[in-house]
C-alpha positions in Angstrom: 59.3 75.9 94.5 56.9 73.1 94.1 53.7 75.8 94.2 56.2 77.8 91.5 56.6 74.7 89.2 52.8 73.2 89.1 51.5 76.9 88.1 54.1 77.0 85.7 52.8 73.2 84.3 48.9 73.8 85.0 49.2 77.1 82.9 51.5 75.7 80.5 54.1 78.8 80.6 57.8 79.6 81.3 59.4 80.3 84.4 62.5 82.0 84.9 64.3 81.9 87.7 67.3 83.7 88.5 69.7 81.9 91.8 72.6 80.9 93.3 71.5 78.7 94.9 71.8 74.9 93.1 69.8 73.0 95.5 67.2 74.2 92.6 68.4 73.0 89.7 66.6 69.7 90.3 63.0 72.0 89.4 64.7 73.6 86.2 64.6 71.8 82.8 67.3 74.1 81.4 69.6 75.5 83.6 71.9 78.3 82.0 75.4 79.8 83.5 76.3 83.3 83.1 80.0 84.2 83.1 81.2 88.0 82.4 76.8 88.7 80.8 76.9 85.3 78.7 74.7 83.1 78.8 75.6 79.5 78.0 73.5 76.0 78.7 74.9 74.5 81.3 72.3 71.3 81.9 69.5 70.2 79.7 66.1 68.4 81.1 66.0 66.3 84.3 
């Protein structure tokens, strides 16, 4: 994750990851819960 995150910062794009695990959350400025296909923010910045 921390190879994922500097590439995303040194090229200055999105990432999107897709997990269940939430050990990762602390890597994710927006963090997004889908319940029955909609998407809602759950957590905004760190």
């Amino acid at each position: 994750m921390e190879l994922l995150e500097s590439e995303t910062k040194t090229k200055n794009t999105t990432t999107i990851v897709v997990t269940h695990d939430i050990r990762l959350i602390g890597y994710c400025d927006k963090v997004y819960n889908m319940t029955v296909g909609v998407l809602t923010l759950q957590e905004e910045g760190r």
